[in-house]
KEGU-102255 format. One record per residue (C-alpha): residue number from 0; residue in one letter; chain; x, y, z. Coordinates in steps of 0.02 Angstrom, whole numbers, plus 50000, padded with zeros to 5 digits. Layout:
% residues N
<node><i>NUM</i><aa>A</aa><ch>A</ch><east>X</east><north>Y</north><up>Z</up></node>
...
***
This chain:
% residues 148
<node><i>0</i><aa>X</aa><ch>A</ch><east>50000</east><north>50000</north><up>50000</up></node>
<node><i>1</i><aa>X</aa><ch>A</ch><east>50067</east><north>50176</north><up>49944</up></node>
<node><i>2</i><aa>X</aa><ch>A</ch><east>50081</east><north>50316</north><up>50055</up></node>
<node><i>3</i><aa>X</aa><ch>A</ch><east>49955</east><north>50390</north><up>49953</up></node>
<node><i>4</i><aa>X</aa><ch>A</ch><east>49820</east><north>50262</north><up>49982</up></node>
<node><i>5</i><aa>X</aa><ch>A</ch><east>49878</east><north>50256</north><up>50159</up></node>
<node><i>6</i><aa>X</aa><ch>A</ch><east>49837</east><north>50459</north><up>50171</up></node>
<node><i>7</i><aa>X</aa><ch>A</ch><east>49683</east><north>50440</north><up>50081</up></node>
<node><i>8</i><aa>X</aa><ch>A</ch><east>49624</east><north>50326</north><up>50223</up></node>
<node><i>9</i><aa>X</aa><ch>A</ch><east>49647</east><north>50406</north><up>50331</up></node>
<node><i>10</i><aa>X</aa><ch>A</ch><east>49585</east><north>50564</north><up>50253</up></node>
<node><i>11</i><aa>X</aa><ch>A</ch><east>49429</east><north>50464</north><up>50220</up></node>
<node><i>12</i><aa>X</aa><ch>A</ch><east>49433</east><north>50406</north><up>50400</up></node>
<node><i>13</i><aa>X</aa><ch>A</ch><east>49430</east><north>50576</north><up>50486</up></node>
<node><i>14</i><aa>X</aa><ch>A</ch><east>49313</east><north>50621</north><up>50363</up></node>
<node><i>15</i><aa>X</aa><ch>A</ch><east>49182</east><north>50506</north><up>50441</up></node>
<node><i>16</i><aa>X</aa><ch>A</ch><east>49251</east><north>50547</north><up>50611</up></node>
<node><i>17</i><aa>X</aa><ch>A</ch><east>49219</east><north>50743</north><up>50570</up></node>
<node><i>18</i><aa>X</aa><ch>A</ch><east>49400</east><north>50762</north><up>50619</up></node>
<node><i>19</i><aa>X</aa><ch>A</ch><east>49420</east><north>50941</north><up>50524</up></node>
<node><i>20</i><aa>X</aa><ch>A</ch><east>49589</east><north>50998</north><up>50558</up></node>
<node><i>21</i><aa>X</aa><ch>A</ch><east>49665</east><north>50814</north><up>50544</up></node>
<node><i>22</i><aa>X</aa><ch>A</ch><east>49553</east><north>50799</north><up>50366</up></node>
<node><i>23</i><aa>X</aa><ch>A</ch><east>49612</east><north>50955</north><up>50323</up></node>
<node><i>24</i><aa>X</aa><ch>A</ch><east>49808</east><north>50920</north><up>50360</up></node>
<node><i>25</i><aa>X</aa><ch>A</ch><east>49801</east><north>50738</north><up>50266</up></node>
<node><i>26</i><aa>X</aa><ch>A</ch><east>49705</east><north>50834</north><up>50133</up></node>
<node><i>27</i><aa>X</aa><ch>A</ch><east>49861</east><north>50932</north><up>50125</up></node>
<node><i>28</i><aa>X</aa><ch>A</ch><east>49985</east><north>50814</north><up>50119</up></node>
<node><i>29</i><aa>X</aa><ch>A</ch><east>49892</east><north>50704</north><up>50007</up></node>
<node><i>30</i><aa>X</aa><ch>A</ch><east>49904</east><north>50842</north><up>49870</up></node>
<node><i>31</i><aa>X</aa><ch>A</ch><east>50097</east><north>50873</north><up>49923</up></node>
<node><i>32</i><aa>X</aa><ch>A</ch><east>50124</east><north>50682</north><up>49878</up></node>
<node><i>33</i><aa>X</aa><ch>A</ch><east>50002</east><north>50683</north><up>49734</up></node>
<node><i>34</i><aa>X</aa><ch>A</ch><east>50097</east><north>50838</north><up>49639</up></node>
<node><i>35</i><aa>X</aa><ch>A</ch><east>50275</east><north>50754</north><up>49684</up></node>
<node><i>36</i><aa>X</aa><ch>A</ch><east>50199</east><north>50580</north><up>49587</up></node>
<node><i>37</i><aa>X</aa><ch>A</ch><east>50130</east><north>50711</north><up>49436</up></node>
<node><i>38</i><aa>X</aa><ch>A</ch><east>50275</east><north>50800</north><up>49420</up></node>
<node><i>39</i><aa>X</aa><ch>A</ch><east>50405</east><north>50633</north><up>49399</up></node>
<node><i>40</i><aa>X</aa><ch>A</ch><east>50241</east><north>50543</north><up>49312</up></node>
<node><i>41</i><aa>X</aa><ch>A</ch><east>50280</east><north>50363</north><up>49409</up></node>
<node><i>42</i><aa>X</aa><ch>A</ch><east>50224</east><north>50314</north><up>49564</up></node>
<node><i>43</i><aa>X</aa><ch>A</ch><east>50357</east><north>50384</north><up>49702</up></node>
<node><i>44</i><aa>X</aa><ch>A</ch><east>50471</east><north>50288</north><up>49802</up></node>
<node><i>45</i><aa>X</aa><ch>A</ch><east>50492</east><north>50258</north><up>50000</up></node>
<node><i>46</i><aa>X</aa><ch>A</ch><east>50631</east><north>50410</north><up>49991</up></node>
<node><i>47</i><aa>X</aa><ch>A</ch><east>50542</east><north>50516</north><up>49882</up></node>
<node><i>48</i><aa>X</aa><ch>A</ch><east>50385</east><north>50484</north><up>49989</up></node>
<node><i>49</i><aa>X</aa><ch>A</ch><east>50483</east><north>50524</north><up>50149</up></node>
<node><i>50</i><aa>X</aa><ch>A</ch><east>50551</east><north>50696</north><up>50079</up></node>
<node><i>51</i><aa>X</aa><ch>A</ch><east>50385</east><north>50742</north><up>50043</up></node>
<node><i>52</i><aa>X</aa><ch>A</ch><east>50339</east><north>50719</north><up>50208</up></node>
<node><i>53</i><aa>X</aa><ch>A</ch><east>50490</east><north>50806</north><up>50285</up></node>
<node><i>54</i><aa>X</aa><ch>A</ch><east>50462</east><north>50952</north><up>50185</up></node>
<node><i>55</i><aa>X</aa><ch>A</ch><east>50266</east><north>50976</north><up>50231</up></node>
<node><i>56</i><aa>X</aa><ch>A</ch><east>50358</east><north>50955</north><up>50409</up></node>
<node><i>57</i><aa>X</aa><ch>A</ch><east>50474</east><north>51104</north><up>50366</up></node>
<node><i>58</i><aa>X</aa><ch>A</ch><east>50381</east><north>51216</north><up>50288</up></node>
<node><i>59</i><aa>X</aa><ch>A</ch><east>50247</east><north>51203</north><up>50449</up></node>
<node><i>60</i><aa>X</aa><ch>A</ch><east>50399</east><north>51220</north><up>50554</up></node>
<node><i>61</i><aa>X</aa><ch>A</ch><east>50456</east><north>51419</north><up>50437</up></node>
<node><i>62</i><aa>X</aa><ch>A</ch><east>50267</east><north>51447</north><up>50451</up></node>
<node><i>63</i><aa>X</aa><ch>A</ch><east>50251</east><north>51421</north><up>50657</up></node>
<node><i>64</i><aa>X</aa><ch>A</ch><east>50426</east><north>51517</north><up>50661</up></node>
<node><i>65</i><aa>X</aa><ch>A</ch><east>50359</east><north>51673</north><up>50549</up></node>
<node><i>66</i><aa>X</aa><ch>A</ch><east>50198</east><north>51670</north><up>50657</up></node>
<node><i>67</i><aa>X</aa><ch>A</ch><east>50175</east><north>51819</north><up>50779</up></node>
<node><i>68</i><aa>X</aa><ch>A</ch><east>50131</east><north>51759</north><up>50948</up></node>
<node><i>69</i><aa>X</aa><ch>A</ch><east>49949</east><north>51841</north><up>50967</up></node>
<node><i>70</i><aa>X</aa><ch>A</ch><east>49897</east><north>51704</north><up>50836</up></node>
<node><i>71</i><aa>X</aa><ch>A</ch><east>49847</east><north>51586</north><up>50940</up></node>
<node><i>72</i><aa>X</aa><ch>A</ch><east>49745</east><north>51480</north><up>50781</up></node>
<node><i>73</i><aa>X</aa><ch>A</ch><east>49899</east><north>51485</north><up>50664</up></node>
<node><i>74</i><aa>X</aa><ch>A</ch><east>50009</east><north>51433</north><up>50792</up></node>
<node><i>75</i><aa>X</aa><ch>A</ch><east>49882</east><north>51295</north><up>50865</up></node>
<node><i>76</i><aa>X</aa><ch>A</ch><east>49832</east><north>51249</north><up>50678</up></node>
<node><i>77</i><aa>X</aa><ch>A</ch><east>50038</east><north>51211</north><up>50643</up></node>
<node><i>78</i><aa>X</aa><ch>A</ch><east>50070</east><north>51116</north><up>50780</up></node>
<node><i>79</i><aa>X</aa><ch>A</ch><east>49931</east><north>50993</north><up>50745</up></node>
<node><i>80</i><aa>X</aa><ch>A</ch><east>49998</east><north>50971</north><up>50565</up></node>
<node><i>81</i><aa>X</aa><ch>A</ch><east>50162</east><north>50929</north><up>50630</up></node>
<node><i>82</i><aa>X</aa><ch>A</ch><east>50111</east><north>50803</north><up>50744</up></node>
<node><i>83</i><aa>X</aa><ch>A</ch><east>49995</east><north>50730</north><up>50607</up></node>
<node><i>84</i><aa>X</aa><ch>A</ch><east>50137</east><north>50730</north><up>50485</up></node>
<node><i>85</i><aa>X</aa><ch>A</ch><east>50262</east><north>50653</north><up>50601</up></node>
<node><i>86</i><aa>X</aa><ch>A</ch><east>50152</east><north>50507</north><up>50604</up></node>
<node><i>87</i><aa>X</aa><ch>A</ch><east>50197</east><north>50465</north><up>50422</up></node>
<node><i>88</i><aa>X</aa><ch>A</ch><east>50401</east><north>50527</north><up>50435</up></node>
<node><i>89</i><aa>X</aa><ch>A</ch><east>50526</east><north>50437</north><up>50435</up></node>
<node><i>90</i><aa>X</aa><ch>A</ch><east>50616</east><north>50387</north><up>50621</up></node>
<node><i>91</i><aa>X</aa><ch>A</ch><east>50796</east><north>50505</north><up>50627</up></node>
<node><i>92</i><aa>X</aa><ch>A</ch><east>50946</east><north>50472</north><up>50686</up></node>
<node><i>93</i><aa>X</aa><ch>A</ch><east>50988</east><north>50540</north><up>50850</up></node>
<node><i>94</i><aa>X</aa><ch>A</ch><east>51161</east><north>50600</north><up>50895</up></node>
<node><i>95</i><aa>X</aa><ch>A</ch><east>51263</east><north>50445</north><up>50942</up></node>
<node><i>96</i><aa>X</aa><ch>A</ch><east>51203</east><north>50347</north><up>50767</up></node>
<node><i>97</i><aa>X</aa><ch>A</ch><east>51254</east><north>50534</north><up>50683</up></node>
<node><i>98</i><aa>X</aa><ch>A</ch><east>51430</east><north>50531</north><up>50777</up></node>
<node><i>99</i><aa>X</aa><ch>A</ch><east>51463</east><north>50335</north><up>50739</up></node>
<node><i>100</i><aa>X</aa><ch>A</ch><east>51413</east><north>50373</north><up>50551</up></node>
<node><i>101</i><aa>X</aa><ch>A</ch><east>51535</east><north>50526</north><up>50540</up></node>
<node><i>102</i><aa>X</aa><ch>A</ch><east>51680</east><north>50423</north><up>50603</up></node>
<node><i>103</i><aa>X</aa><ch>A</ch><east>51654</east><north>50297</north><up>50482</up></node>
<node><i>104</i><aa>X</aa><ch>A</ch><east>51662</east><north>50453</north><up>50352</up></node>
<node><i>105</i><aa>X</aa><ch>A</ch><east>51820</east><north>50504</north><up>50428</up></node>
<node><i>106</i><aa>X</aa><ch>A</ch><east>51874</east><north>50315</north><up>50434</up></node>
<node><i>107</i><aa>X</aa><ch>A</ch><east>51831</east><north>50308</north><up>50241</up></node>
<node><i>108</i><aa>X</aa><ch>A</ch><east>51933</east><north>50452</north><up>50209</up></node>
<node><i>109</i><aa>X</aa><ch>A</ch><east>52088</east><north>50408</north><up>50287</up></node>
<node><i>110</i><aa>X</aa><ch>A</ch><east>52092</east><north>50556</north><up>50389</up></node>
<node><i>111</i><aa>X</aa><ch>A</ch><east>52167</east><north>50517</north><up>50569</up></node>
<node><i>112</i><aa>X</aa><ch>A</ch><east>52141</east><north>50680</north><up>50621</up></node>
<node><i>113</i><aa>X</aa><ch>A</ch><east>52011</east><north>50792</north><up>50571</up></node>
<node><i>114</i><aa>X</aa><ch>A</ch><east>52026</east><north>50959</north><up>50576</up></node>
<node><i>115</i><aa>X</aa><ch>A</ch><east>51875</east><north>51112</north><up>50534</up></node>
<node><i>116</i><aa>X</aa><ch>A</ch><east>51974</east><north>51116</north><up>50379</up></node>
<node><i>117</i><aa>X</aa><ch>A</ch><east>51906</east><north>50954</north><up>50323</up></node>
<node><i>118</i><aa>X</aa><ch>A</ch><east>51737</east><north>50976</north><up>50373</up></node>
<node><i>119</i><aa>X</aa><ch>A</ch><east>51677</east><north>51024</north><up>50188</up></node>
<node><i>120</i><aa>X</aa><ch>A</ch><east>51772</east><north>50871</north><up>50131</up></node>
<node><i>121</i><aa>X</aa><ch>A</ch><east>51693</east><north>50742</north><up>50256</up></node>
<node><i>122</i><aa>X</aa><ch>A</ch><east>51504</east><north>50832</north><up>50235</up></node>
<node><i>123</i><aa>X</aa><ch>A</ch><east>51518</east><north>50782</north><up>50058</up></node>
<node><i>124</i><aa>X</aa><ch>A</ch><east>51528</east><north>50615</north><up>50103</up></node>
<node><i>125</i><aa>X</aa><ch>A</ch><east>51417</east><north>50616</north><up>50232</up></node>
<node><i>126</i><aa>X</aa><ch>A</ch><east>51269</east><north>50696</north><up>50201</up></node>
<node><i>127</i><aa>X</aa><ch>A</ch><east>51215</east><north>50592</north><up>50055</up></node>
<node><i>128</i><aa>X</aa><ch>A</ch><east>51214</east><north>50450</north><up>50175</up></node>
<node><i>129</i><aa>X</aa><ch>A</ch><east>51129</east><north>50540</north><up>50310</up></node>
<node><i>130</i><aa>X</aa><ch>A</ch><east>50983</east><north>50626</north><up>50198</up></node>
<node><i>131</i><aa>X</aa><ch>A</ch><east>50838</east><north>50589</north><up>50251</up></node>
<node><i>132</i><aa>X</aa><ch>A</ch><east>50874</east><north>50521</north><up>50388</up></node>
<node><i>133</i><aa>X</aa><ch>A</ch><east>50952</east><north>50665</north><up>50486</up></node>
<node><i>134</i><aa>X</aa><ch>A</ch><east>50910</east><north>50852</north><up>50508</up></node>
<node><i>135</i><aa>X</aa><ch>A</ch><east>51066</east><north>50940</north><up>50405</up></node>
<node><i>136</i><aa>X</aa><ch>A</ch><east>51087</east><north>51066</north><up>50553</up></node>
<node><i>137</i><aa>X</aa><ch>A</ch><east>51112</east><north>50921</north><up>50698</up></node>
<node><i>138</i><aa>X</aa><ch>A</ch><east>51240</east><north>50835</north><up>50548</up></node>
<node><i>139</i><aa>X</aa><ch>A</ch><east>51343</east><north>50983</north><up>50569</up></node>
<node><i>140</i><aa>X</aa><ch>A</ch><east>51314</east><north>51016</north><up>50770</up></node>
<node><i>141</i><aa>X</aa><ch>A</ch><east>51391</east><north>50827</north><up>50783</up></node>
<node><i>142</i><aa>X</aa><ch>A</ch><east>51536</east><north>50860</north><up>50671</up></node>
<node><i>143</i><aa>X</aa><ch>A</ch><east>51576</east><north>51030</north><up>50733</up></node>
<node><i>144</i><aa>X</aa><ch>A</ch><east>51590</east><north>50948</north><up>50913</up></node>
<node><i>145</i><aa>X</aa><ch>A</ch><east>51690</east><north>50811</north><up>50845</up></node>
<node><i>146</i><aa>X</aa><ch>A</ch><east>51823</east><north>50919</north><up>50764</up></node>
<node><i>147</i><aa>X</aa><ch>A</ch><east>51871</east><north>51045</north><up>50898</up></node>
***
């Protein structure tokens, strides 16, 4: 079963359940993952599927973050979406599985000692193994700490 089919169940589900702002923020992602599958015209993969998911994540994340603090239904409206949406993304990687995953970067580079200078080098090889499955921003938080 596609993550499509699994959204529109759901959808369907709360739709029944007169769930509004869970209908509505399926309803959204449902289209997010419907335009992704128009736009490569074949059916999307687990990854794809994932950074679909992420990115509805993020983008209610900028939203929340723009948001001034007297609007209570904005800010109340985004944090339900993100909780909905997290129920569909992918689990991360916490720190240690980040750190272990950088050393074997370093290990694969032959670099005994790491230094900031190397940091571009070793975030080229990481973060194509990492995408997806770790915020970018925590990546680099890890490797900073490793390096000084």
């Amino acid at each position: 079963m596609s993550r499509i089919d699994e959204v529109r169940a759901l959808m369907m589900q709360a739709m029944k359940d007169k769930d509004k702002p869970r209908k509505d923020a399926l309803s959204a992602l449902l289209t997010a993952l419907k335009n992704k599958a128009i736009d490569k015209r074949a059916d999307l993969t687990v990854e794809e599927e994932n950074e679909v998911v992420l990115k509805q994540i993020k983008q209610q994340k900028e939203t929340l973050e723009l948001t001034p603090a007297d609007r209570t239904d904005i800010i109340e409206e985004c944090n339900t979406r993100i909780a909905i949406f997290n129920e569909f993304a992918p689990k991360m990687m916490d720190e240690a599985q980040i750190e272990a995953e950088i050393k074997n970067c370093i290990a694969e580079l032959g670099l005994e000692t790491a230094t900031m200078k190397e940091k571009g080098k070793i975030m080229k090889v990481l973060m194509p193994k990492v995408k997806g499955k770790a915020e970018g921003s925590l990546v680099n938080q890890v490797l900073s700490k490793i390096l000084q």
